[in-house]
Phi, psi and omega in degrees: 000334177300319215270283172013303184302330187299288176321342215254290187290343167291310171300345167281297173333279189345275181282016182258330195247344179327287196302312234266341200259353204033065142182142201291341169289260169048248159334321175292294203307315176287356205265331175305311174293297205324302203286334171317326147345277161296351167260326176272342169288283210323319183284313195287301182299319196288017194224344162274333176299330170284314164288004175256345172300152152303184180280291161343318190237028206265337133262018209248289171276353169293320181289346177301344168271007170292301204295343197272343175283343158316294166317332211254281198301326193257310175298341174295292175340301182310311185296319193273020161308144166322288176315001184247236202242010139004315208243167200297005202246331166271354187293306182330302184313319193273288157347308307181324193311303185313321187333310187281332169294306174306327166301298191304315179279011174271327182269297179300326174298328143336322179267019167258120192286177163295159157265147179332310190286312146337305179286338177275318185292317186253290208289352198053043173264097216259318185287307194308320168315301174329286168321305187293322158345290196260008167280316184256337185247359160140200139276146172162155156310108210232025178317302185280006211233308183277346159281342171292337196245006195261303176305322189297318189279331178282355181291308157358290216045050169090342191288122171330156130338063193297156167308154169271010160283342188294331188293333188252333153330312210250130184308319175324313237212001214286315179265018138310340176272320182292291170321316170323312193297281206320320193268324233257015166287326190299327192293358208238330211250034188251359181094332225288314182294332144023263194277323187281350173277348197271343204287317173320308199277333175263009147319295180310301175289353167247046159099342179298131169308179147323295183272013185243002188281343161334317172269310153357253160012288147336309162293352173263355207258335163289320174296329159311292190295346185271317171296316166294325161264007176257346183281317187282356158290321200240027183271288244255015196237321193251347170087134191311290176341312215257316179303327193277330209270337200272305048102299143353275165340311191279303158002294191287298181324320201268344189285292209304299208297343137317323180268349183261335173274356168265332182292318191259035175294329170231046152291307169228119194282034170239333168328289171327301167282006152296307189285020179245344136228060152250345149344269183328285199330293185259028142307305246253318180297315172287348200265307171283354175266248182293319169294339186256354169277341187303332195303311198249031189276307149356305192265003179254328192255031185233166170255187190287292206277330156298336208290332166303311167288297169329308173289327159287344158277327185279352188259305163342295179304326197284326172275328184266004165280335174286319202286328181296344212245344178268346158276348198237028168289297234255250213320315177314282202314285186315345168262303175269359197041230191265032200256326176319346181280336171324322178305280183305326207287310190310320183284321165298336185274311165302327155295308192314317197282335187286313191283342150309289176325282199257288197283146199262128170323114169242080075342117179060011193247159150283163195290319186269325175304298181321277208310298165327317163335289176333284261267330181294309174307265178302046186192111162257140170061238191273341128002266196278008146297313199285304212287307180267023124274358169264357184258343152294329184287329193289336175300344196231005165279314183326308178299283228268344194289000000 
């Protein structure tokens, strides 16, 4: 997470000295770190926040790294106002802004121990775990939460770190792999870039100046981060499943009702301000659904030796799905209008059925309860008898030590 930072300051440097150098490779070569940056932080914090949480608060902290890329989209908003740093005479500076997170976590990440599971699972520091344990959750009794982290490694037996070819190889894991694909495909291919290209126009019709949607905006922007603490309220009380799949629901609903209210916008003059709040209606549903579950679903359904590998698939898929759908959005749009949504409306309707149906509630379970869950899934007949009996057996040798 330190060296995460390096690239983050290079690219402020960068594109900070453009104008002053007249040049525009510059600006490329920085915005090339900013994303090197950004693919690699996102993945590393949800997957250290998640192994430094207790189990009770372990989405409650995984999402804070939903609210804070909220937080991160609405001060950029804020900042490129005019009245900020908007104008040409300021844009380096404004460019230039990342600069200041990065700093701060570079001088503060030193006073952060590893996380406990890491020290325990991977390096076998058992006192350090302890020590980083009452570094991060206080003094208290913190027994049953390090016996928990005692069993995952002997279910491990020793085993490395896997690949993500280990990922697609090993049957253990394949629909834990799946579930994976499947919710963290929701950030690019549920419409949400979409609803935000549509939002001008239907901004516009429903009378909002020109110059005033810049604030608007703010206001969608607010609506992100107040639904990510509201998620982070409601992860640990309704449980990921019920938020995904209900959530889905609304999603698709609001996607259909959207396409009948864009088809008929001058039609009726109440008709605008419907799609301006289903607009809203399905932010404030993704902000409390897939953007705040996604965060800790990687570390509660993987083990210590998947888990790495798994973030590097899950950070992968989410890029290279942005990057296809932003060559092939502006042809979608151009062939269906505003029907494109029918696309997203389908994808939403599916997750929802999948995540009723099939994916298992990890609230409150341990790392090995989740796993056993999988285990019905990925194992049949005698297969799957053998496979949860050595991993019960491994639970209870652990249990007696």
């Amino acid at each position: 997470m330190l060296f995460t930072n390096i690239p983050a300051l290079l690219s402020a440097t960068l594109v900070g000295l453009s104008r002053l150098c007249g040049s525009f490779e510059m600006i490329v070569a920085g915005r090339l770190f900013s994303g090197v940056c950004g693919g690699l932080a996102l993945n590393i914090h949800l997957m250290y926040a998640g192994e430094c949480a207790p189990r009770k608060l372990r989405g409650l902290i995984a999402i804070t790294a939903s609210t804070a890329i909220a937080v991160g989209k609405f001060v950029g908003f804020a900042l490129g106002l005019r009245e900020v740093l908007g104008v040409d005479a300021l844009w380096p500076i404004l460019m230039a802004a990342n600069a200041l997170p990065a700093l701060i976590q570079l001088l503060t990440l030193p006073f952060f121990p590893d996380s406990p599971r890491y020290l325990l699972i991977d390096k076998k520091d058992k006192e350090g775990c302890i020590k980083a344990v009452k570094q991060l959750w206080g003094d208290g009794d913190h027994t049953a939460e390090i016996d928990d982290m005692m069993a995952e490694q002997e279910a491990i037996r020793g085993e490395k770190a896997k690949s993500v070819c280990d990922l697609f190889r090993d049957k253990a894991v394949r629909w834990q792999l799946i579930t994976l694909f499947l919710v963290s495909s929701c950030m690019q291919l549920i419409g949400i870039n979409v609803v935000y290209f549509y939002a001008y126009n239907v901004f516009i019709k429903a009378g909002i100046p020109p110059a005033q949607i810049h604030y608007v905006s703010l206001g969608v922007g607010i609506t992100e981060i107040l639904t990510t603490v509201l998620c982070g309220f409601l992860i640990e009380r309704a449980g990921r499943k019920t938020l995904l799949w209900k959530s889905h629901a609304v999603m698709a609903l609001a996607l259909g009702l959207l396409t009948v209210t864009l088809s008929l916008q001058d039609s009726f003059f109440w008709v605008p301000y419907c799609s301006v709040a289903l607009i809203f209606i399905f932010i404030m549903s993704f902000g409390i659904g897939p953007a705040g579950v996604l965060c800790s679903l990687p570390t509660e359904i993987f083990i210590q030796s998947y888990r790495p590998a798994a973030y590097v698939f899950n950070g992968a898929t989410n890029w290279i799905q942005l990057f296809i759908l932003g060559l092939l959005f502006p042809f979608i749009v151009e062939g269906l209008g505003s029907f494109c949504f029918i696309i997203f409306l389908t994808y939403c309707l599916s997750m929802a059925i999948f995540a009723f149906l099939v994916m298992p509630e990890t609230k409150g379970k341990t790392m090995l309860q989740v796993m056993e869950e999988f285990n019905c899934l990925n194992y049949r007949g005698k297969k799957r008898q053998t496979a949860l009996q050595q991993r019960n057996c491994s639970v209870m040798i652990v249990t007696r030590l």
